[in-house]
C-alpha positions in Angstrom: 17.7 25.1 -22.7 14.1 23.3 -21.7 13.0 21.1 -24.3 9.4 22.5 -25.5 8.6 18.6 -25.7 9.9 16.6 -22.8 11.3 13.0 -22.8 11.7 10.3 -20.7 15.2 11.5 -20.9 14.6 14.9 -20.3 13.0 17.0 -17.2 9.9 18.4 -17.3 9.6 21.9 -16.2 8.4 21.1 -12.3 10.9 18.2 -12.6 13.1 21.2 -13.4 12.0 23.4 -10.6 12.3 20.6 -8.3 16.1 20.1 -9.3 16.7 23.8 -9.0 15.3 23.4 -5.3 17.5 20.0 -4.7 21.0 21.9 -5.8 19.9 25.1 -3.4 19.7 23.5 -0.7 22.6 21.0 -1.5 25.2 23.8 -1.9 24.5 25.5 1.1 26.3 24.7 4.1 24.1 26.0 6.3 21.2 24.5 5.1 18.9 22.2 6.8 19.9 18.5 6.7 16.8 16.6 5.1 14.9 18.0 2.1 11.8 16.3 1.2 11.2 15.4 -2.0 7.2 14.4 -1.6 4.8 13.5 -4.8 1.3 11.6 -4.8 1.9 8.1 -7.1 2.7 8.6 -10.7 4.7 12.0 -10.0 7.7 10.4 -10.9 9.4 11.1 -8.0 12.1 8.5 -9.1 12.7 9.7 -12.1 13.5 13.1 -10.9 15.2 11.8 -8.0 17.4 10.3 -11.0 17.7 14.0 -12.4 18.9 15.6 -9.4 21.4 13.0 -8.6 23.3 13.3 -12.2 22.7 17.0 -11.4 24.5 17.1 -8.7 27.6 14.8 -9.8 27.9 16.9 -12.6 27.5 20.7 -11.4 28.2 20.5 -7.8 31.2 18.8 -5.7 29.0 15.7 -5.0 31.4 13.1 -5.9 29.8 10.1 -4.0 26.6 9.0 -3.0 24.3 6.2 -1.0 21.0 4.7 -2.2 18.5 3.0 0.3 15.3 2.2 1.0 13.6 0.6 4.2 12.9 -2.7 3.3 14.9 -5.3 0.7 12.1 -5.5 -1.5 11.7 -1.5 -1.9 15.5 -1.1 -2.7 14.9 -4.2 -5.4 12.1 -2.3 -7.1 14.5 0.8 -7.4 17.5 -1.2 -8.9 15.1 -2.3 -11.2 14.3 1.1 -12.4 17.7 1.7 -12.8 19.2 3.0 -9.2 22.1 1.0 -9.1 23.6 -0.1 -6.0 19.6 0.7 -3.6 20.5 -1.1 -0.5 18.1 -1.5 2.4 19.3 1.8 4.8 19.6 -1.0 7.9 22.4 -2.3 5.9 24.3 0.9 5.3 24.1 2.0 8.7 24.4 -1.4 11.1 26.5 -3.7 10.9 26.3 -7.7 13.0 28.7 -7.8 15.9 28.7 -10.3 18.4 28.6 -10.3 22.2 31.8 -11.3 23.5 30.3 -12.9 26.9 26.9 -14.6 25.1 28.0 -15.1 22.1 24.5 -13.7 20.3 24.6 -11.4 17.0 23.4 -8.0 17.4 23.2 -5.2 15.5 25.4 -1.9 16.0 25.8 1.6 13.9 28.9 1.3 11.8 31.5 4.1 11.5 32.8 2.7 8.0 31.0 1.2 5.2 29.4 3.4 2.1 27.6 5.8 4.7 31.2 7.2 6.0 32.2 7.9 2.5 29.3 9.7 1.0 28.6 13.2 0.3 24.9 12.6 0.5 22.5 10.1 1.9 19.0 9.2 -0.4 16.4 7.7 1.3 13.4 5.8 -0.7 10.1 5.3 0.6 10.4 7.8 3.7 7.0 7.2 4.8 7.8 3.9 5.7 11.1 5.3 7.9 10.7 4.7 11.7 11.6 7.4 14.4 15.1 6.0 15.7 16.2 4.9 12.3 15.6 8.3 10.7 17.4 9.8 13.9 20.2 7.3 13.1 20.6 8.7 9.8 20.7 12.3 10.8 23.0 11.4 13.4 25.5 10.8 10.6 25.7 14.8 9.8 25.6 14.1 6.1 22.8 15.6 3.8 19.6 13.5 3.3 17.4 13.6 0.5 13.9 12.4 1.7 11.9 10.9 -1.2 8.2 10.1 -0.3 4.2 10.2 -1.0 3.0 11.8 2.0 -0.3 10.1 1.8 1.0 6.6 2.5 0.7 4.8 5.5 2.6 6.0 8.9 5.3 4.1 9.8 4.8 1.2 12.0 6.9 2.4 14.4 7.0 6.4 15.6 5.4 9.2 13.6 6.9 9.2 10.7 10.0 11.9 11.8 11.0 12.7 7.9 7.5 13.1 6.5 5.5 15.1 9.7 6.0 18.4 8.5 5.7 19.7 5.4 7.9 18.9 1.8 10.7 20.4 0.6 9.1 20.1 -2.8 6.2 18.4 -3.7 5.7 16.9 -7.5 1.9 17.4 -8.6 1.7 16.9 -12.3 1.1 13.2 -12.8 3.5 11.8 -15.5 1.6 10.7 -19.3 1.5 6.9 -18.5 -0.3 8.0 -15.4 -2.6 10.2 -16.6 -3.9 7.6 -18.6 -3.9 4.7 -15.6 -7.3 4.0 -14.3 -5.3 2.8 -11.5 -3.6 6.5 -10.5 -7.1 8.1 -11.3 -8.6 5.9 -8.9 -5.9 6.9 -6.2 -5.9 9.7 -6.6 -9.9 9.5 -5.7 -9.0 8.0 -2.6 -6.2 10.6 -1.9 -9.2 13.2 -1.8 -11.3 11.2 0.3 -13.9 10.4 -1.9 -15.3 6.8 -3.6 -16.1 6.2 -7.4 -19.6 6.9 -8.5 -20.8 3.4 -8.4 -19.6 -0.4 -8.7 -17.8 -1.2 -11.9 -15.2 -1.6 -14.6 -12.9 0.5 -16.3 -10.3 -1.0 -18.7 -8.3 -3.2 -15.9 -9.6 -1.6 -13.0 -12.6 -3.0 -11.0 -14.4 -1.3 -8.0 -16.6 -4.0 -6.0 -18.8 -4.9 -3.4 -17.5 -7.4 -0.9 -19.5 -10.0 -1.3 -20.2 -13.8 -1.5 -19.8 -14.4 -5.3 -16.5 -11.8 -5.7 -14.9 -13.5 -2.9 -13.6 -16.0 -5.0 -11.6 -13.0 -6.9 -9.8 -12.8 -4.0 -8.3 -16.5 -4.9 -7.3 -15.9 -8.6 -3.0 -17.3 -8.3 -2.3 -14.5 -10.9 -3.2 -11.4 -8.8 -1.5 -10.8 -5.6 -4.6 -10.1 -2.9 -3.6 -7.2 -0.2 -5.3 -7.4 3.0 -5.0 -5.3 6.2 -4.9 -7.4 9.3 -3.1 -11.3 10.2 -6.8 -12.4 11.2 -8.2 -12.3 7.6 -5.0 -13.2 6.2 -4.9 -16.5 8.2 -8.6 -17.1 7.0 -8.0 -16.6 3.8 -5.1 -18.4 3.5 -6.6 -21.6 5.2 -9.7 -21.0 2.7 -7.4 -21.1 0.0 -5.2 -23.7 0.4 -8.2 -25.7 1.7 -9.8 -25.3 -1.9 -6.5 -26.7 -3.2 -6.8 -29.5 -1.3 -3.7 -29.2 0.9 -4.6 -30.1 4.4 -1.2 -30.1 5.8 0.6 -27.7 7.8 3.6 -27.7 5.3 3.8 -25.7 2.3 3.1 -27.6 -0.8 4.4 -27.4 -4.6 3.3 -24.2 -6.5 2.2 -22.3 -3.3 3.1 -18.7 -3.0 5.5 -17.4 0.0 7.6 -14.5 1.2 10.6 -14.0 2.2 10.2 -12.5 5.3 13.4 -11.4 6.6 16.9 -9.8 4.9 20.1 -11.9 4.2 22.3 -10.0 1.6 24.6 -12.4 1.2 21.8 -14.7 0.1 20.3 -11.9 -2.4 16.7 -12.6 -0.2 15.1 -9.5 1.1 12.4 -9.0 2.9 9.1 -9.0 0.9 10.1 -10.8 -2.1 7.8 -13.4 -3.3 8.5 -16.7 -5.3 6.7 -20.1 -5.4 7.5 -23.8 -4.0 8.7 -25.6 -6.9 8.3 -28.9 -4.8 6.8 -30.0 -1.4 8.5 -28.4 1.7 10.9 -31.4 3.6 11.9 -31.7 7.0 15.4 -30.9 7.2 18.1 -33.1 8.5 21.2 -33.4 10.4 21.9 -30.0 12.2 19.0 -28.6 10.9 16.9 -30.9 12.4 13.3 -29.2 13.6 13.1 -26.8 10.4 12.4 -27.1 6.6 13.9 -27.1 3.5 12.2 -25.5 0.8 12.9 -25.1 -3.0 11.5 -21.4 -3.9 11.4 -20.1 -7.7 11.4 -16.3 -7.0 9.9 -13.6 -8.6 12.9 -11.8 -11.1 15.1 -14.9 -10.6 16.0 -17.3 -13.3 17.4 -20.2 -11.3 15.2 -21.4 -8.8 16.7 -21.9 -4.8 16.8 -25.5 -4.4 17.4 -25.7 -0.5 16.3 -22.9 1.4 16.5 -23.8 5.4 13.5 -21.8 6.7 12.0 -21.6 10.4 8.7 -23.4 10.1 6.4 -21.3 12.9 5.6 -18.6 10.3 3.5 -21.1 8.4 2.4 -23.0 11.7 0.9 -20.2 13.6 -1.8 -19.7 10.5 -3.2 -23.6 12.2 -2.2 -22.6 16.0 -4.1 -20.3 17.9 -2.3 -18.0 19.8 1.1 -19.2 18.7 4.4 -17.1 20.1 6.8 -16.3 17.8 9.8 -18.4 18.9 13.7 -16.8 19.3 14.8 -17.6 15.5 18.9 -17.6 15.0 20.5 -14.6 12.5 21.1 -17.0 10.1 18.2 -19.3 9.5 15.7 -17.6 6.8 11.9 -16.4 7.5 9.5 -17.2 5.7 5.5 -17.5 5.0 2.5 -17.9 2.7 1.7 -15.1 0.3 -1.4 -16.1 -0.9 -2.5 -12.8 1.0 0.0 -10.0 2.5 -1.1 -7.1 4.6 -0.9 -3.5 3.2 1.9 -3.1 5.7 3.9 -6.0 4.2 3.2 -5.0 0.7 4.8 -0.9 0.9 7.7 -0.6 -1.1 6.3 -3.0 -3.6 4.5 -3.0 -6.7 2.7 -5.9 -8.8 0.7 -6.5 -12.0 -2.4 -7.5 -10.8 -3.3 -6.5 -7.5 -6.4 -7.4 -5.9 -7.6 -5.7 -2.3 -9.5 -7.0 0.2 -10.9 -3.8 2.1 -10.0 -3.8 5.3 -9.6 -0.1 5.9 -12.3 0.1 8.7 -9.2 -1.2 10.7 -7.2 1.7 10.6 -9.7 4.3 11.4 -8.7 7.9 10.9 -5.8 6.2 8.2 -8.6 4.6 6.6 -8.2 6.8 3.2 -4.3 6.4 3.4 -4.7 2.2 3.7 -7.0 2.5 0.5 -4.8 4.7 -1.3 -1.7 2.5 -0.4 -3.1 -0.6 -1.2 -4.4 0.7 -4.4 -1.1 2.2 -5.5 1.0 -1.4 -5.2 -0.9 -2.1 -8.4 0.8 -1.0 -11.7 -2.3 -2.7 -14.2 -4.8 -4.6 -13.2 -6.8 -4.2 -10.2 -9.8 -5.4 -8.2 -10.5 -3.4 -5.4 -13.5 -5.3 -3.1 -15.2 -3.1 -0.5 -16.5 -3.5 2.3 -19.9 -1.8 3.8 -20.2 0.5 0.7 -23.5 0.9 -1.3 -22.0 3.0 -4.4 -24.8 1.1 -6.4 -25.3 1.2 -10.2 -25.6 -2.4 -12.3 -22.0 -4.3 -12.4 -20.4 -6.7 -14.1 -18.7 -10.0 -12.7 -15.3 -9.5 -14.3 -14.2 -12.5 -16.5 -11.2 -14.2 -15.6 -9.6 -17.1 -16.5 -6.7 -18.1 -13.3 -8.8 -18.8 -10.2 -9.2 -22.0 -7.9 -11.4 -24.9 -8.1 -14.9 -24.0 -6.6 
């Protein structure tokens, strides 16, 4: 029976209805083989995903099941909130195989592994799914659940195969903690194309004009600043660093970087974030011509003492131009995150977010780069615009974390 009075614990009555959907299609064989699951933020389109799954294993012959997500940091933020065993989906369907006349490590499809085993195959953060990788998951035959916000960015690569139609089911009742965030209200402004009334605060959230004296929000080390393209990343970055008074090339103690590339064995994934807990060194002996760096993560209590990282991430923010160089499987990625694109940041969620507008850049996805940007934060945000006259008298918001002027 429906509880009159939901709990975290128990479904609501869409939540319900969107279960109900989940098992018809499951149980029918001749059903299609993605169902969308699709939900603006603060839907809770985990949470039900959570729902259906226990649904499923209890009620129907589901008796095994795969979790992933299309970066390392998206599939961290879902183990976090309780879906144990999220793995990236490149993991669960490639596996490294080596090429028996060169000798270099490439990537294949695997026929074993937890994708050959499962009854069903969920798939986090579709938006962000790329054409041939959502074609190799349906080339698998097995059922895929499609969760996503349809109002997110496009993939980088393709059209987004899993999210160009229409949903399965779409959640619209925002959960009670959202209905109360100034940061979902906001987004969901910017879902519906429009902009706040005028410049301002409310409770954590502030909506700003771009300017000279709110640029130095953009520096505060306690918010993570979003940006949309490398060139004002690299500026920023430079500007920042400068005001620190680092004028070398190499990363120095307490700077922020991400991880920018997956090594499961490691437990690093793409997109995770963590600060230098001492200068970055030239490395020695075989690893002559990189760095060693000691990283305290985010969510990790021991920091990484020696980390062997390719250096031209952080070099081409000084050189023009600079190509990105062949890097070996198993030397690490990494680069400054004292800004990260909207791109880089999908999949993730932070604090204190603050956005430097850059939305002009994506043209007819200019609303979707807002709302995307905007939704990464789960408290506080600043969100600086650019070329926006929403007037009314504002406040410079008081804080208490930013660099030296």
């Amino acid at each position: 029976m429906q509880s009159d009075s939901p709990t975290s614990d128990s479904p609501t009555d869409e939540q319900n209805r969107a279960i109900q959907a989940i098992d018809a299609w499951y149980k029918d064989d001749d059903a299609q083989q993605v169902f969308w699951l699709a939900g603006e933020a603060g839907t809770g389109k985990t949470k039900t995903t959570a729902f259906a799954l226990e649904h499923l294993l209890e009620r129907r012959r589901l008796t095994d099941y795969v979790v992933g997500a299309p970066t390392g940091k998206a599939a961290q933020v879902l183990r976090q909130k309780g879906i144990e065993g999220a793995a990236t989906l490149h993991s669960l369907l490639y596996a490294p195989r080596k090429d028996g006349d060169s000798g270099e490590l490439f990537f294949a499809r695997r026929s074993d592994g937890p994708v050959a085993d499962a009854d069903l195959i969920v798939c986090d953060e579709g938006s962000m799914v790329g054409d041939d990788l959502a074609r190799d998951l349906m080339r698998t035959g097995k059922k895929i659940l499609v969760i996503a916000d349809d109002y997110q960015l496009p993939p980088v690569s393709g059209q987004g195969l899993f999210t160009s139609g229409e949903p399965d089911f779409r959640l619209t009742e925002p959960h009670r903690t959202a209905r109360e965030s100034p940061v979902i209200r906001l987004a969901h402004l910017l879902r519906r194309q429009e902009m706040p009334r005028r410049f301002g605060s409310v409770g954590k959230v502030h909506v700003l004009p771009m300017e000279q004296r709110t640029q130095s929000l953009v520096m505060r080390p306690s918010s993570q600043a979003i940006c949309g393209t490398h060139r004002v990343r690299t500026s920023y970055t430079k500007r920042m660093r400068a005001l620190l008074g680092h004028d070398s090339t190499m990363p120095q103690a307490g700077e922020r970087v991400i991880c920018r590339r997956n090594q499961k064995d490691e437990g690093l994934y793409n997109g995770m974030i963590g600060a230098l807990t001492r200068p970055a060194a030239e490395a020695q002996g075989r690893d002559a011509g990189l760095w060693s760096l000691g990283v305290q993560m985010e969510d990790e209590v021991r920091s990484r003492g020696k980390l062997i990282v390719h250096p031209w991430m952080f070099q081409a923010h000084y050189t023009e131009g600079m190509v990105q160089p062949r890097v070996g499987k198993d030397i690490q990625l990494y680069d400054w995150a004292w800004l990260i694109t909207c791109h880089a940041s999908q999949g993730s969620e932070f604090p204190s977010v603050t956005v430097v507008d850059d939305s002009a850049a994506f043209r007819e996805h200019r609303w979707r780069w807002l709302y995307t940007a905007v939704t990464r934060s789960r408290d506080e945000l600043v969100l600086l615009l650019r070329n926006a006259d929403l007037g009314g008298p504002w406040r410079m918001p008081e804080f208490y974390d930013g660099l030296p002027a």
